[in-house]
C-alpha positions in Angstrom: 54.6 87.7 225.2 53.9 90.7 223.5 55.2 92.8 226.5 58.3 91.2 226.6 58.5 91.4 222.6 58.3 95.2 223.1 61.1 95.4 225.7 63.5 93.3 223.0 63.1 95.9 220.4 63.6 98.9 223.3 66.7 97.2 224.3 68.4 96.3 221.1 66.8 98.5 218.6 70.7 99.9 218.3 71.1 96.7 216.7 70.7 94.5 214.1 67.2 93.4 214.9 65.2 90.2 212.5 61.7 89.0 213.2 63.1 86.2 214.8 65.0 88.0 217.1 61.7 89.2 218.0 60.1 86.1 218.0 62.7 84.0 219.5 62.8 86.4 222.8 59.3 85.4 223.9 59.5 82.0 222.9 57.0 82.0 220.3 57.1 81.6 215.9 57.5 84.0 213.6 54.1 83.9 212.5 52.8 83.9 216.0 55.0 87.5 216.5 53.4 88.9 214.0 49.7 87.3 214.8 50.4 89.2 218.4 51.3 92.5 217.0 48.5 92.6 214.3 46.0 92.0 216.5 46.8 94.4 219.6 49.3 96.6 217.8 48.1 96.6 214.5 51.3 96.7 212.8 54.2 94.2 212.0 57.4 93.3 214.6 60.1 95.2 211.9 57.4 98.4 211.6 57.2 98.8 215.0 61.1 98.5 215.0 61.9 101.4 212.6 59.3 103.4 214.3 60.7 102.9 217.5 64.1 104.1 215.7 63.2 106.8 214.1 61.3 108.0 217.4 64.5 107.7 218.8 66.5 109.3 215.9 64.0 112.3 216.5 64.8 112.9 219.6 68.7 113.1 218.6 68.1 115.2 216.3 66.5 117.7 219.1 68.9 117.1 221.4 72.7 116.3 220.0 74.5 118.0 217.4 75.6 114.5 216.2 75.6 114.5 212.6 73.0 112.5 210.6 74.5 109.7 209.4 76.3 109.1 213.0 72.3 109.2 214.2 71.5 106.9 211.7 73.9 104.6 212.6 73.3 104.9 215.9 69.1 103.7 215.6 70.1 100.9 214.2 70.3 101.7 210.2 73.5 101.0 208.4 72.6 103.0 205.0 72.2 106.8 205.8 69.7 107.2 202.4 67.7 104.6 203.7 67.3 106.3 207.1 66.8 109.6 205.2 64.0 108.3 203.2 62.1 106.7 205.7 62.5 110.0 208.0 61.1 111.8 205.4 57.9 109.2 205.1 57.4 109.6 208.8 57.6 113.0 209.5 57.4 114.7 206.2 60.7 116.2 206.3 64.3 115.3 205.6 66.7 114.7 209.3 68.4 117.8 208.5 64.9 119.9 208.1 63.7 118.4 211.0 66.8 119.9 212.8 66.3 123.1 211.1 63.0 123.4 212.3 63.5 123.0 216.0 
């Protein structure tokens, strides 16, 4: 269940994605999602998601010229700040630094 959990968010993590999207794919609660995950992954469903995102935003950033807010939008966040900040928390620099720095 947690497999096919996994493969949801790698498929639609474009998307608009809730825990019980998550949940809902393998046929299981919310609470039992984020039982799964804790105890294998240790992390929640929707962190998982957004890391999964911004590993994906990363790589865009490498390899497109696309500009930031079309990679934001792209990973599945609709506010660019948002995406910004939580870019920053990862990896400690803004998108457009990141960039810079490859």
């Amino acid at each position: 269940r947690l497999q096919l959990m996994m493969q949801y968010i790698y498929a639609h993590y474009e998307e608009p994605v809730a825990l019980e999207d998550i949940a809902s794919c393998a046929a299981i609660s919310k609470s039992s999602a984020l039982g799964l995950f804790k105890k294998y992954l240790h992390t929640t469903p929707v962190k998982y998601l957004i890391d999964y995102r911004m590993k994906e935003a990363a790589k865009l950033l490498s390899a497109t010229e696309s500009s930031v807010s079309a990679i934001a939008r792209q990973t599945g966040f609709d506010n660019t700040g948002y995406f910004c900040r939580t870019f920053k928390e990862l990896y400690g620099l803004t998108p457009t630094e990141y960039r810079r720095r490859l």
